[in-house]
C-alpha positions as semicolon CSV with decimal commas, in nm:
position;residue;x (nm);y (nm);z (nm)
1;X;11,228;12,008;11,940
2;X;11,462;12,118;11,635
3;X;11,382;12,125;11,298
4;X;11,622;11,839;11,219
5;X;11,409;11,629;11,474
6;X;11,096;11,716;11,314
7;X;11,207;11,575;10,983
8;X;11,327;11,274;11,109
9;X;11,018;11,188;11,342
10;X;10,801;11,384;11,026
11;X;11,007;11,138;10,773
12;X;10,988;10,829;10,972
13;X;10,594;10,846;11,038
14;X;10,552;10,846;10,673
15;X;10,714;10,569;10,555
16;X;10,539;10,376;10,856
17;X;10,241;10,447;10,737
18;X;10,349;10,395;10,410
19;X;10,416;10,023;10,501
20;X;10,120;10,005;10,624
21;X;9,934;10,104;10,413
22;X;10,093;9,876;10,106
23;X;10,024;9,556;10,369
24;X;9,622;9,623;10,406
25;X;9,525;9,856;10,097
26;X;9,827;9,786;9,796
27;X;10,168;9,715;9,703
28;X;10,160;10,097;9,536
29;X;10,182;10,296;9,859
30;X;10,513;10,175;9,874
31;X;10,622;10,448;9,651
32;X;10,565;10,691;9,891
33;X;10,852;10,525;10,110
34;X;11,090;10,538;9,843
35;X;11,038;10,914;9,755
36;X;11,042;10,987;10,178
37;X;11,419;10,785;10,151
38;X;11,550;10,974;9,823
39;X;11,421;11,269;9,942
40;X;11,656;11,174;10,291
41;X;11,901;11,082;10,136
42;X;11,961;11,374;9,879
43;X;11,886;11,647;10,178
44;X;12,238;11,434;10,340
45;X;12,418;11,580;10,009
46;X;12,263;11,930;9,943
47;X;12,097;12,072;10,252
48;X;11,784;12,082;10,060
49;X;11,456;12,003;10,246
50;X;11,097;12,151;10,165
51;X;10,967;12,046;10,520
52;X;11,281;12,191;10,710
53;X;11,212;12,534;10,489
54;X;10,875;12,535;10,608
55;X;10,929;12,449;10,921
56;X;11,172;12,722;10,986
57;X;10,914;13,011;10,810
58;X;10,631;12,855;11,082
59;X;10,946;12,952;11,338
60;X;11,058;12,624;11,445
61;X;11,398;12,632;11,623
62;X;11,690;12,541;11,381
63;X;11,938;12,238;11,444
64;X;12,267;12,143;11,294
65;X;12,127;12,004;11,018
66;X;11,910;12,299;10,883
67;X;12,024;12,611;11,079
């Protein structure tokens, strides 16, 4: 698995569980999917991703997106 699959699967578990959680604990853990989606959507612009920088340190094989 690439790094660029790892954030998406990474990315897309949060903000499930972020859903979740704001349906059966409070409307508040919906932040947590709107920082997940800016943090998306400005990686799209500038390349820039903490997990995929990590990722690639722990030696994770690079994709397209992150190489």
């Amino acid at each position: 698995m690439t790094i660029d699959r790892m954030v998406f699967a990474f990315a897309g578990s949060m903000i499930l569980l972020s859903l979740l959680l704001a349906q059966f604990v409070g409307p508040g853990w919906l932040i947590l999917a709107g920082f997940v989606g800016l943090n998306l959507f400005q990686a799209a612009f500038t390349g820039f991703c903490p997990l995929a920088m990590i990722l690639k340190k722990l030696g994770a094989t690079p994709g397209a997106a992150f190489g």
